[in-house]
N, C-alpha and C positions, 0 to 999 in steps of 0.2 A: 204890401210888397214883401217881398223874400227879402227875412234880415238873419241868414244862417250864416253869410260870407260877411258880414258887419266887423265880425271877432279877427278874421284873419287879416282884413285888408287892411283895419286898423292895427295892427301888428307889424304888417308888412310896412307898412307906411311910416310906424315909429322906429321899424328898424333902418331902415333909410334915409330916414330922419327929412322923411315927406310931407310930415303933418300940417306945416305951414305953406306949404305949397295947397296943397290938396284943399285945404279950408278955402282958401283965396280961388282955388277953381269953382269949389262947392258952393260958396255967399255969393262972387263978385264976378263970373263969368260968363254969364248971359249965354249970347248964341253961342261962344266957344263951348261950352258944355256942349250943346246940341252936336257941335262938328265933330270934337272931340269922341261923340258918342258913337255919332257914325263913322268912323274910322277904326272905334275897337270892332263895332260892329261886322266891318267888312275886314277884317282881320281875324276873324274869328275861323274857318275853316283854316288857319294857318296855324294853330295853336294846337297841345294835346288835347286831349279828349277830357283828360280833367279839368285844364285851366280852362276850358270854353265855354262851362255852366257859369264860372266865375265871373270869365270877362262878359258874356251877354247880360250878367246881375247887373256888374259893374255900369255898362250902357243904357240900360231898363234906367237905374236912377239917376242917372245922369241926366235924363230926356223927363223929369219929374220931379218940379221944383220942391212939392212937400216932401218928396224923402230927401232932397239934398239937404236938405235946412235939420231934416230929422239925422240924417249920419252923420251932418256936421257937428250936431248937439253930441251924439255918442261919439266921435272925435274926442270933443274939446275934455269931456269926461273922463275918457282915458288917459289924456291926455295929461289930467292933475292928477291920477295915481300913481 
């Protein structure tokens, strides 16, 4: 999978001070991921033209537990710098 928006999301996230939400979606959320997923998904034609590549990455991993477990690892990393 595409890990180009990995840098930003986790940026955006510490800057919002999301980080510990976003884990606890990513490890312990089961089917909410999935709904979650499809609600950026269907939100997407509502968004700019740049953030849309974004948000469908966003959704793609969300709907695939080896990369949630793998950005959560690149999370918690960033996370101790």
């Amino acid at each position: 999978m595409d890990q180009t928006h990995w840098e930003i999301w986790a940026r955006t996230l510490q800057q919002k001070q999301l980080t510990g939400l976003a884990l606890t979606l990513l490890e312990g959320a089961g089917p909410i991921k999935l709904i979650f997923s499809q609600i950026l998904l269907s939100c997407t034609p509502f968004v700019g033209q740049n953030q849309s590549g974004s948000w469908q990455s966003f959704a793609q991993m969300l709907e695939d537990q080896a990369e949630c477990q793998s950005f959560a690892s690149f999370l918690r990393e960033e996370k101790n710098f």
